[in-house]
C-alpha positions as CSV (number, residue, x, y, z in Angstrom):
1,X,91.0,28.5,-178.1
2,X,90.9,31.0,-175.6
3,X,94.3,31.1,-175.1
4,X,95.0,31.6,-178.9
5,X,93.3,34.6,-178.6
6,X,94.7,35.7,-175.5
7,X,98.3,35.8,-177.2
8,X,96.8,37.5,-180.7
9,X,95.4,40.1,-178.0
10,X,98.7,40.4,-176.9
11,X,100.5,40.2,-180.0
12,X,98.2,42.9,-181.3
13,X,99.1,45.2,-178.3
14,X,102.7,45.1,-178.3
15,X,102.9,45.9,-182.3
16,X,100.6,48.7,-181.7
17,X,102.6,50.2,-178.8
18,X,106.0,49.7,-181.1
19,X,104.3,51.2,-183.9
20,X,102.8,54.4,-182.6
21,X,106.5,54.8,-180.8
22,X,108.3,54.3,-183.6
23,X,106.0,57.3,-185.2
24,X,107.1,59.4,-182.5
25,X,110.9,60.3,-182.9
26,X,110.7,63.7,-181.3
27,X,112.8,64.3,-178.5
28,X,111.3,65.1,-175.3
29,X,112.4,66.4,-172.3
30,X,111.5,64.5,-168.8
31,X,111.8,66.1,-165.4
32,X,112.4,64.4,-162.5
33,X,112.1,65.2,-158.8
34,X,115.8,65.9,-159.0
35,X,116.5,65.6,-162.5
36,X,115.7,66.0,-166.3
37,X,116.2,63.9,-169.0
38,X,115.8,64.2,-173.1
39,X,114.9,61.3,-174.5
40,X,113.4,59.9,-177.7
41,X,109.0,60.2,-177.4
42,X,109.3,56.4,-179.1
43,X,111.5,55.0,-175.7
44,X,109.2,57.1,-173.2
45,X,106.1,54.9,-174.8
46,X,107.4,51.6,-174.7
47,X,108.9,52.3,-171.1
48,X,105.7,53.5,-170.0
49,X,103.9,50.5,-171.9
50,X,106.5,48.1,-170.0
51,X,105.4,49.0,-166.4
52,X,101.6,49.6,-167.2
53,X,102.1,45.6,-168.4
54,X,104.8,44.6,-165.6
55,X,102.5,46.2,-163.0
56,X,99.3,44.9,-163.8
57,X,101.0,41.3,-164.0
58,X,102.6,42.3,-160.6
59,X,98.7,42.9,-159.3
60,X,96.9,39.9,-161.2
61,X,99.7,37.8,-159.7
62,X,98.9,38.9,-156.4
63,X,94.8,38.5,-156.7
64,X,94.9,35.5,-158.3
65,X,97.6,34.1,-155.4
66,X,94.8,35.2,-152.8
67,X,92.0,33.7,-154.8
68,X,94.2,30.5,-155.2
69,X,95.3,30.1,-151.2
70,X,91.1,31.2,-150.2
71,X,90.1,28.2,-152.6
72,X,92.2,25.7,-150.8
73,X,91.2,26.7,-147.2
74,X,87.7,26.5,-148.5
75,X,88.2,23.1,-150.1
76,X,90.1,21.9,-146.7
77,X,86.8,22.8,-144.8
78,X,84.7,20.7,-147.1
79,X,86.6,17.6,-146.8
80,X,85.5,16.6,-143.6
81,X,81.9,17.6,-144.8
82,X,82.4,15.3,-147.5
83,X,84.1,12.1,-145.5
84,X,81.2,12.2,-142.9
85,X,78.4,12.3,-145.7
86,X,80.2,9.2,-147.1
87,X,80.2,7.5,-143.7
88,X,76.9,8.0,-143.2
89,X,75.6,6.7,-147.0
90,X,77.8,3.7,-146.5
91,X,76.0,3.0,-142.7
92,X,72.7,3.6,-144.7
93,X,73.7,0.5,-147.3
């Protein structure tokens, strides 16, 4: 279920970004450190949309990578926690 909504969400945002660029057909001029550029307002949007959605994947990738790696060392440490709790219930029976 959650999942279902996760890719409406998603849905929802993308046609929302390709709408409000596709109401913006001006032509607008970008300066770069070396350069300039005139392009269309509706590309500039969806460019910028692109990396605001390619860098936060970029930086949930990476925090859910560390998240992943601490839960295993944590988990590794328990194990031998766990084996000598079950040797000592099975010496108690």
């Amino acid at each position: 279920m959650f999942k279902v909504l996760k890719i409406i969400l998603v849905a929802l945002c993308l046609i929302s970004a390709f709408v409000l660029g596709s109401q913006n057909p001006q032509l607008v001029q970008i300066n770069y450190i070396i350069a300039s550029n005139t392009l269309p307002l509706a590309v500039i949007i969806s460019i910028c949309f692109l990396l605001g959605v390619l860098v936060g994947c970029f930086i949930s990738f990476k925090l859910f990578s560390q998240l992943k790696w601490q839960n295993y060392r944590l988990k590794k440490q328990l194990a031998p926690e766990k084996d000598k709790k079950k040797l000592a219930a099975n010496k108690d029976t």
